[in-house]
matplotlib code that plots the C-alpha trace (Angstrom):
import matplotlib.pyplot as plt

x = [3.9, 1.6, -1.3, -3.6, -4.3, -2.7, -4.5, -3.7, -3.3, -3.1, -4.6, -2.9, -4.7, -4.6, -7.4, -7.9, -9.3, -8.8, -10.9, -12.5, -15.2, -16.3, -16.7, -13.6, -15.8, -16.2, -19.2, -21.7, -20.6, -17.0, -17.1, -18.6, -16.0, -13.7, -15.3, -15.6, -11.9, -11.3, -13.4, -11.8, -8.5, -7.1, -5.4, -6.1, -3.6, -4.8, -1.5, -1.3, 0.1, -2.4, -0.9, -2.5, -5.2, -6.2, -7.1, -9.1, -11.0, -12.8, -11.8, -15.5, -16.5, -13.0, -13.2, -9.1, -7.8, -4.5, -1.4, -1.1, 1.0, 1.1, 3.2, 3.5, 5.3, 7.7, 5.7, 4.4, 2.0, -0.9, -4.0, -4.6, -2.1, 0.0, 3.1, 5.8, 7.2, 9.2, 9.3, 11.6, 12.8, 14.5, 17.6, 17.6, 20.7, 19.1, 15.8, 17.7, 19.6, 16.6, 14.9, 17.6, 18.2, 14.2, 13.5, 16.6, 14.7, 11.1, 10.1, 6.5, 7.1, 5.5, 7.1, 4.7, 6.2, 5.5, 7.0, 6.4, 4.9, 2.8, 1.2, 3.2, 2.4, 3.8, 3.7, 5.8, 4.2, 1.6, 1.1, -2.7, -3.8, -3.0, -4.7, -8.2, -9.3, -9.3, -5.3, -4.2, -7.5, -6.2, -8.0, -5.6, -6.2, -5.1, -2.3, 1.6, 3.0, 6.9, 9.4, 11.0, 14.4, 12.2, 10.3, 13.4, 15.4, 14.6, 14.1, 10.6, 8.2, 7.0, 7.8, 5.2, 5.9, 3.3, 2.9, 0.2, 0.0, 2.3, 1.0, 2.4, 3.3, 5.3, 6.8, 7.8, 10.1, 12.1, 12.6, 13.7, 15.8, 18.0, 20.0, 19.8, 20.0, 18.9, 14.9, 12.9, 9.6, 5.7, 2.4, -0.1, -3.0, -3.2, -2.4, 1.4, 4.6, 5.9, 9.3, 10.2, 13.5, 15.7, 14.5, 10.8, 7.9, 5.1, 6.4, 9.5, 7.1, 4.9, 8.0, 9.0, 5.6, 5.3, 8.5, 7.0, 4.1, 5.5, 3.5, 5.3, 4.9, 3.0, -0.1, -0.5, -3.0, -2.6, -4.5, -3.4, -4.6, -1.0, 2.2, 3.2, 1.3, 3.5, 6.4, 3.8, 1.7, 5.1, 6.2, 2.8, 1.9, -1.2, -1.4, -4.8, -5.2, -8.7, -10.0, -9.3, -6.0, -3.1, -1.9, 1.5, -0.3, -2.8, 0.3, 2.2, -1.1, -1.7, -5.4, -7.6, -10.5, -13.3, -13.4, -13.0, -16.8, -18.2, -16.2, -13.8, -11.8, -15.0, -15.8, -12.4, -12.7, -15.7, -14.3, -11.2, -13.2, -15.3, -11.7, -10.6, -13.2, -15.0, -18.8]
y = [-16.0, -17.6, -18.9, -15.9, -17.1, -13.9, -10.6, -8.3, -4.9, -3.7, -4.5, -3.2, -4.1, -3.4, -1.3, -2.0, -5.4, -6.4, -3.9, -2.1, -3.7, -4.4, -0.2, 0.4, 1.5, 0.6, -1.1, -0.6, -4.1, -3.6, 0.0, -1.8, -3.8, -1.1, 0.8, -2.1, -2.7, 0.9, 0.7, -2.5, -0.1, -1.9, 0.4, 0.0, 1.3, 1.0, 0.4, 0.9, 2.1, 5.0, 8.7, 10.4, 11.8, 8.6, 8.0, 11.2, 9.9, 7.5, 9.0, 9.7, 6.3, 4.6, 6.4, 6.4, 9.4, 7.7, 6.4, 5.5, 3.5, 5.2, 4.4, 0.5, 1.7, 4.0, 7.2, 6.6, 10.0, 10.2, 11.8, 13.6, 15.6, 15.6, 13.7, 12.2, 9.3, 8.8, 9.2, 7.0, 8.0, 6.7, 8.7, 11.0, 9.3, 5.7, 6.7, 8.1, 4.8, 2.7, 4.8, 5.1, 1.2, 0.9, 3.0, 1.3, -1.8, -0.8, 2.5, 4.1, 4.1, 6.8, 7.9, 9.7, 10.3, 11.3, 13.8, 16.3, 13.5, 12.3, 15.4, 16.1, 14.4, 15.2, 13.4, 13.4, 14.5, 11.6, 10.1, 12.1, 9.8, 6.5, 7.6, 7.7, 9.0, 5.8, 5.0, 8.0, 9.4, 12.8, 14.3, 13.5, 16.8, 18.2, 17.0, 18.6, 17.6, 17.8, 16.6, 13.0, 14.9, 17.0, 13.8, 12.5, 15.3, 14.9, 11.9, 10.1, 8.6, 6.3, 6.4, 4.8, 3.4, 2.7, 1.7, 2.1, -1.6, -4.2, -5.0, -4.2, -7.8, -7.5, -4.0, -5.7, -8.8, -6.2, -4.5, -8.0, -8.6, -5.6, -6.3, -2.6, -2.4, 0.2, 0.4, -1.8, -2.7, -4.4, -4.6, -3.5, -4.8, -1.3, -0.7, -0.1, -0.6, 1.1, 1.6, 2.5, 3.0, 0.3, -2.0, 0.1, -2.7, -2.4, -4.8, -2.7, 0.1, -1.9, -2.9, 1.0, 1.7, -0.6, 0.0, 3.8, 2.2, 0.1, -2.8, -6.8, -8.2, -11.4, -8.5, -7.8, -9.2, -8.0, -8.5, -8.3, -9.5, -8.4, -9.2, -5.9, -7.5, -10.2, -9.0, -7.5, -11.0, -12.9, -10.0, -10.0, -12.4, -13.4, -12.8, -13.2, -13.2, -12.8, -15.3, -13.1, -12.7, -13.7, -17.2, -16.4, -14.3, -17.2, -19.3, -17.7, -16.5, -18.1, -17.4, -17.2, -15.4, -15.0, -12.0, -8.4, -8.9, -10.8, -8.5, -11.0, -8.6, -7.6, -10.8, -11.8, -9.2, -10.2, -13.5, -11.7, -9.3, -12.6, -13.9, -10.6, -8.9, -9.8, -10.3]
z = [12.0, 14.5, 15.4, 16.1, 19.5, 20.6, 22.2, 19.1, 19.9, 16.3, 12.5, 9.7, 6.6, 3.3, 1.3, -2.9, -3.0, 0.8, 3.6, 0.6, -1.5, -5.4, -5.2, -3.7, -0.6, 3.1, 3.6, 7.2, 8.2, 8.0, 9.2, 12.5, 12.8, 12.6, 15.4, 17.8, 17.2, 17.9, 21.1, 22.8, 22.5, 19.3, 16.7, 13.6, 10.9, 7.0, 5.3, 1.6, -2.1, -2.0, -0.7, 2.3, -1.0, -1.6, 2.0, 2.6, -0.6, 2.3, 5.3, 6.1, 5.9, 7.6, 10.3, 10.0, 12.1, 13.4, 12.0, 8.7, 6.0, 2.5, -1.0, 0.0, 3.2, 2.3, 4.6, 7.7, 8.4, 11.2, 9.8, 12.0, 13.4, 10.1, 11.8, 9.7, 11.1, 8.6, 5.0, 3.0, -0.9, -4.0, -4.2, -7.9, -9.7, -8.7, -10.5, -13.2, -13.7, -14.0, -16.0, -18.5, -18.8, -19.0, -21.9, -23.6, -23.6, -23.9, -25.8, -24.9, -21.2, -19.3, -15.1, -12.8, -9.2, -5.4, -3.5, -0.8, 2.1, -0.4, -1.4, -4.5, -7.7, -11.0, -14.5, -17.4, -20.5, -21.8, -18.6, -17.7, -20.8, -19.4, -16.1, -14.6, -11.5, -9.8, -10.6, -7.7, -6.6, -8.6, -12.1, -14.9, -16.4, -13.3, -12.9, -13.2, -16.6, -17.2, -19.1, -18.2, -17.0, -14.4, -13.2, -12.0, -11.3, -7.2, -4.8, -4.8, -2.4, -4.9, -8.8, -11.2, -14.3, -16.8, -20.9, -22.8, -24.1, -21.7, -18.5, -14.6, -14.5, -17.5, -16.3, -13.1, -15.0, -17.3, -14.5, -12.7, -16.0, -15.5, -13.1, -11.4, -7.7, -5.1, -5.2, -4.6, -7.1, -6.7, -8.2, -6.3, -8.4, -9.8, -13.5, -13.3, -12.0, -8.6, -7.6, -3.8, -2.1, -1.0, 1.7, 1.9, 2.4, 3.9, 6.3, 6.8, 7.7, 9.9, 11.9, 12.3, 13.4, 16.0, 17.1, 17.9, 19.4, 21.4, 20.2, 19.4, 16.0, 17.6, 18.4, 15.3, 12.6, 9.2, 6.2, 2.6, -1.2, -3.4, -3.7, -2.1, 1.1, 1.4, 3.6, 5.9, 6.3, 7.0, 9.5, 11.2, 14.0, 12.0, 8.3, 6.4, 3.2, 1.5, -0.7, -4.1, -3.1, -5.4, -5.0, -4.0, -1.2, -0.3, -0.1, 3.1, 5.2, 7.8, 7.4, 4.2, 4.7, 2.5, -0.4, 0.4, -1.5, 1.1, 3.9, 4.8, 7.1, 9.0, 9.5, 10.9, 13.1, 14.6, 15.5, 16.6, 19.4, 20.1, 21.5, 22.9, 24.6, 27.5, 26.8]

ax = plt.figure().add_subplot(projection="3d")
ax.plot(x, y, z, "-o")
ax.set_aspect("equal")
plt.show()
């Protein structure tokens, strides 16, 4: 990481409790920023646990239309033309595995997972009643309920795991404790577990990205709040964290910036184009 002294020629950043605000919305001052990034030529690139759904939910708003980072990193997808850059997936017998050794230690569990580039979604039977809306920007009653063995019976974007009264945080150290291999699991500040393929991050898809684009880890500024924000902070050039970010996340930023309340990205931004574009 550096000093973000740099000419940055891309921000990836975060959504849920980083660019979005108390409403999970975009607000006028951040979507300004967003443009007037766009118009000195600097890509922006929201990258993020939501599916390509949940970024249609405020794609109106965003103004996103260009590459994207979905499922913590594990499918890069532009909007716009429906590319796949790559999309990365938990092998079956691997999710099989952990599932088996987690229901062994803690009954009541409940598996949704993503398939299909994003667009698939299904649910084992129980799972709609944990759910809201909000969780995956998709109608619980709408969505494709199965049996556990039909959950897991192909390879998965993202899995989520979720119990009814023990907490992600909780979720996430039995699933430490186990001692499986071959995934790789976070908390993205949303109510449960998720499990991605081995060596997926959303720094680990940053890097691929760029890569394509052409574009050098020290020009890029990337802003994050959750532990599933950390590997793309360190990779960045500049890593900001907002102010309500976790303190593990606060701890390796280079940059704390105020609350995605008080539009702390926008605002960075602004001093950013300050530095970057000629008045």
């Amino acid at each position: 990481m550096g000093t973000g002294t740099t000419a940055f020629r891309l921000i990836a950043t975060d959504l849920d409790h980083t660019l979005l605000d108390g409403d999970g919305r975009v607000s006028s001052r951040t979507r300004a920023a967003l443009d007037a990034a766009r118009t000195a030529g600097i890509a922006v690139v929201p990258v993020t646990a939501r599916q390509p759904i949940g970024l249609r939910a405020i794609d109106a708003e965003s103004g996103f239309d260009g590459w994207a980072l979905c499922g913590n990193g594990s499918l890069g997808i532009h909007l716009t033309t429906g590319e796949v850059l790559f999309a990365q997936e938990t092998p079956t017998e691997v999710l099989q595995q952990l599932a088996r050794r987690l229901n062994a230690r803690i009954p009541g569990l409940r598996y949704a997972s993503v398939r299909g580039n994003g667009e698939g979604f299904v649910a084992e039977h129980g799972y709609p009643s944990l759910a809201q809306f909000s969780d995956h920007k998709r109608d619980p009653a709408s969505m494709s309920m199965m049996a556990l063995e039909e959950v897991l019976a192909e390879p998965s974007l993202k899995l989520v795991v979720r119990h009814p009264e023990l907490s992600p945080a909780e979720l996430f150290e039995a699933v430490r404790e186990l001692g499986v291999t071959g995934f790789e699991a976070t908390l993205s500040g949303a109510p449960f577990l998720e499990i991605m393929a081995e060596g997926v991050t959303k720094g680990a898809g940053l890097a691929r990205l760029c890569a394509r684009l052409d574009v050098d880890r020290t020009e890029v500024i990337a802003f994050g709040d959750g532990l599933n924000d950390i590997a793309m902070l360190t990779w960045a050039g500049h890593g900001v964290a907002v102010a309500n970010a976790q303190p593990d996340v606060r701890a390796v930023a280079d940059e704390v910036a105020e609350a995605n309340t008080s539009d702390g990205v926008a605002k960075v931004i602004e001093r950013l184009l300050e530095r970057t574009v000629p008045g």
